[in-house]
C-alpha positions as CSV (number, residue, x, y, z in Angstrom):
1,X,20.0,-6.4,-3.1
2,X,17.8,-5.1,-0.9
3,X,16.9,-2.2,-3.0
4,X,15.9,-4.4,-5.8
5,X,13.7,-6.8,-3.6
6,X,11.5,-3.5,-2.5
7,X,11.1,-1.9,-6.2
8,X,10.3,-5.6,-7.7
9,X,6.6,-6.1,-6.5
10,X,3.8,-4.8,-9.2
11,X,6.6,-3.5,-11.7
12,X,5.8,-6.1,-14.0
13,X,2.4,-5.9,-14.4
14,X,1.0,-5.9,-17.9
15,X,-2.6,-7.0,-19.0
16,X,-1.1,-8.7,-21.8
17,X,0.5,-12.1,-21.7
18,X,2.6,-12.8,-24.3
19,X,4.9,-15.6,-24.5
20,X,8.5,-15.3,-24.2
21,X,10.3,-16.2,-27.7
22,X,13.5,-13.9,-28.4
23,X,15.6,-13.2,-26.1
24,X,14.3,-9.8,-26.7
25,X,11.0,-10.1,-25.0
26,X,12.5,-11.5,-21.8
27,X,15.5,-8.4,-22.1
28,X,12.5,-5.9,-22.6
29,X,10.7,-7.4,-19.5
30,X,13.4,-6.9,-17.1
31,X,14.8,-3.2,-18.2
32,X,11.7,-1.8,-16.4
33,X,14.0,-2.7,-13.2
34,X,16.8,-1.7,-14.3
35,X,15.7,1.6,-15.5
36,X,14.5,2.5,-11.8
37,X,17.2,4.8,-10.1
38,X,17.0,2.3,-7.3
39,X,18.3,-0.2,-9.3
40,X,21.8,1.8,-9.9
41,X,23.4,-0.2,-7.5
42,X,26.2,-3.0,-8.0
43,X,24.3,-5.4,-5.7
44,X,21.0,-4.7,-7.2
45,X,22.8,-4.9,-10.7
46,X,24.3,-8.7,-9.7
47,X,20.6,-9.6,-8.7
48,X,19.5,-8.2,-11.9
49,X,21.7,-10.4,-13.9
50,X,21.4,-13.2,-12.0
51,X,17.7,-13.2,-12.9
52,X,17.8,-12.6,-16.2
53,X,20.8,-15.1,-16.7
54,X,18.9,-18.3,-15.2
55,X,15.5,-16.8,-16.9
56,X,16.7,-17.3,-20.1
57,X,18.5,-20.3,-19.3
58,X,15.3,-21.9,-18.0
59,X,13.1,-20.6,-20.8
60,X,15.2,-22.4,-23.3
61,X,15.6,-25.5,-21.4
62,X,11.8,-25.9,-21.1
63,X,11.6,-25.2,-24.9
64,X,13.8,-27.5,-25.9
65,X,13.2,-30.5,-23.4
66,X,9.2,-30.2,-23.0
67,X,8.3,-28.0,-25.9
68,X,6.7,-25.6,-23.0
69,X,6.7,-21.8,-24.4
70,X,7.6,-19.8,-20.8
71,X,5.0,-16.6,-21.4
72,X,5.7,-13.3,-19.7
73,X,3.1,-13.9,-17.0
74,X,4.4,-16.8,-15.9
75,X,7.9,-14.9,-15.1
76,X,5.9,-11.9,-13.5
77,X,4.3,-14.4,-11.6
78,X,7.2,-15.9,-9.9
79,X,8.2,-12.6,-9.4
80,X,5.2,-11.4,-7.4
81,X,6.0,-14.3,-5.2
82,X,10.0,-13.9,-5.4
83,X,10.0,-11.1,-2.2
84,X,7.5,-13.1,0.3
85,X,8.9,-16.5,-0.4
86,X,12.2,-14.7,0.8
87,X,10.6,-12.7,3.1
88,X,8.9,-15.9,4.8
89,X,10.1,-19.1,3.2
90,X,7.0,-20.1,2.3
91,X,6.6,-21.1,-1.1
92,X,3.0,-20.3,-2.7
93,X,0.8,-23.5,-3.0
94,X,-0.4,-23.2,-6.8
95,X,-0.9,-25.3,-10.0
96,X,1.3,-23.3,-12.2
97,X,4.7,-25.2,-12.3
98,X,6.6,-23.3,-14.6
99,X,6.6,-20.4,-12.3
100,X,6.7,-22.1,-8.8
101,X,10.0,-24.3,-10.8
102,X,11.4,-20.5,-12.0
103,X,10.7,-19.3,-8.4
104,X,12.5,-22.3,-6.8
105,X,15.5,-21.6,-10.1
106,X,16.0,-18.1,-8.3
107,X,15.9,-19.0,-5.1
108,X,18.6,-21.4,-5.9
109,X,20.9,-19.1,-7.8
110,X,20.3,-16.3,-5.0
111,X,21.4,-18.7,-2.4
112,X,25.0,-19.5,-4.3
């Protein structure tokens, strides 16, 4: 796991912020960690899954209850802010709440 928290600042960074429809986009995102040689690990690989599971899960949950479209920069957003809210346990102080509630999902999961 600790492998993956080092490599996952500034990989996802992308001018472009598309929303997240197919299940594609979200897939797509996410194999830029997995196709990092430090990533070859099996905890790394549970993290990995873990992410993109409750991702997903979350992205359709906010479509379907609130009609909120989950874009890719919200998701590299709680990301940038994944490794120092573990590092610290101090979450960031924002206005974007579908990436501070993604960010809090994860840190959920993680703690399982």
């Amino acid at each position: 796991m600790t492998g993956l928290l080092k490599i996952l600042p500034g990989l996802f960074r992308q001018e472009r912020f598309d929303p997240i429809v197919e299940k594609s986009d979200i897939e797509k995102l996410f194999l830029t960690v997995a196709q990092d040689p430090a990533m070859n690990t099996d905890a790394n690989r549970k993290m990995f899954s873990l992410l993109v599971r409750s991702t997903l899960r979350y992205r359709d949950e906010m479509l379907s209850s609130k009609g909120v479209v989950v874009t890719v920069g919200d998701v590299r957003l709680a990301l940038d802010w994944l490794v120092p809210v573990l590092a610290t346990g101090n979450m960031p102080e924002t206005d974007n709440n579908t990436s501070l509630d993604l960010l809090d999902l994860w840190i959920d999961e993680l703690k399982k």
